[in-house]
N, C-alpha and C positions, 0 to 999 in steps of 0.2 A: 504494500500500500504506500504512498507516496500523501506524504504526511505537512502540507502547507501550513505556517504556524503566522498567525500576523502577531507580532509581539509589541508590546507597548506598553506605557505606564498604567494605572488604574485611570478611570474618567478621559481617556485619551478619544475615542469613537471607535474602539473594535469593535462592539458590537452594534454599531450603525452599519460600520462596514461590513458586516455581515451580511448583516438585512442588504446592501448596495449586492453583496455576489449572487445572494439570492434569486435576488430580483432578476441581476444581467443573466442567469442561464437560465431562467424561465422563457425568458425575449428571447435568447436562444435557442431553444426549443427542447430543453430540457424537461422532464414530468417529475412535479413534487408528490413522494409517494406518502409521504407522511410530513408532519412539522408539532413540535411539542413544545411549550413553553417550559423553563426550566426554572426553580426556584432560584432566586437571587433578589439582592439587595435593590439592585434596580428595577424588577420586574419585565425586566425589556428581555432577557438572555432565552435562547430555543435553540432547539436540536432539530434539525431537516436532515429527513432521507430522500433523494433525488436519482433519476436515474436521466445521467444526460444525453442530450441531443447526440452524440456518437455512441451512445450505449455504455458509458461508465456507470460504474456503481459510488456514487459520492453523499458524501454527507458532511453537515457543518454544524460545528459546535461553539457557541458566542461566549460562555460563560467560561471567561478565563483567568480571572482574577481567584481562582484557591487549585493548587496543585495537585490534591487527591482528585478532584472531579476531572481534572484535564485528563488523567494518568487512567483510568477506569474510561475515559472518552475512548482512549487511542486505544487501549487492549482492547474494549469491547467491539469497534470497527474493524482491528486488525483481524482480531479469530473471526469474525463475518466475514471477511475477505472482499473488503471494499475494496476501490479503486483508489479513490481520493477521500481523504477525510482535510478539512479546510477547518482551522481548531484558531482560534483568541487564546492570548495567551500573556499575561504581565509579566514585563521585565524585572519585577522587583522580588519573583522566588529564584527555587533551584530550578539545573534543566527541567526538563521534563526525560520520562524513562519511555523512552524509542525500542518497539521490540526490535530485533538484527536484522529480519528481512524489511526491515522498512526504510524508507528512506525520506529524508525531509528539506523542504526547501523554508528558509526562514524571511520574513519579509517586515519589514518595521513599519511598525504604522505615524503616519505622514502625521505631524503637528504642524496645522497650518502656520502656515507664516503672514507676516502681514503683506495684506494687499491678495492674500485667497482666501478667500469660503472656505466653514470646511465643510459645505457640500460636495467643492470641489475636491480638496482633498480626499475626502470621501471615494467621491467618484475616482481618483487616481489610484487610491491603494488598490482598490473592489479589479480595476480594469486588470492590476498587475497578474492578480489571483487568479481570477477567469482566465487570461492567457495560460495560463498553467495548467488550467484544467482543459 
């Protein structure tokens, strides 16, 4: 499984940009086979099962901010034998525990700077991620 990690502070927009990757492989022509809201602090964080427009098996997990839930994320999609799993993730714990057949690509999530939105920003992480899938 090929394991995409958007890493960033707490309160940063990973999990806006979630919802942003979401949404762009839906307009892709991806099929949401499931989506679940997941307890957290913010009430915003969900877990989508997706099966995309070229026939991957992917799934996204927003709720990145505590390291037990990431870590139970990625074993639980790995032994399913997804394709892609697209996981939130704070900068401010330990790695996270990659099983050995996996591999992961790490991507920082964008703090706007002055003079962009972070829609925009938004929209730039989100585009990085979808190319990867």
């Amino acid at each position: 499984m090929e394991i995409i990690i958007l890493e960033g502070v707490q309160s940063s927009g990973k999990t806006t940009t979630m919802g942003v990757v979401l949404v762009a492989l839906l307009v892709k022509g991806a099929t949401l086979n499931s989506i679940t809201p997941v307890q957290s602090p913010s009430g915003m964080d969900f877990e989508a099962d997706l099966t995309t427009a070229n026939g991957k098996k992917a799934a996204i997990y927003s709720k990145g901010d505590n390291l037990s839930d990431c870590n139970t994320a990625i074993n639980t999609y790995s032994q399913r034998n997804y394709d892609v799993l697209v996981i939130a993730y704070s900068t401010k714990q330990t790695p996270l525990t990659i099983p050995p057949k996996d591999t992961t690509t790490n991507i920082p999530k964008t703090v706007a700077p002055p003079g962009v939105s972070e829609v925009q920003s938004n929209a730039n992480d989100g585009t990085k991620i979808v190319i990867r899938i």
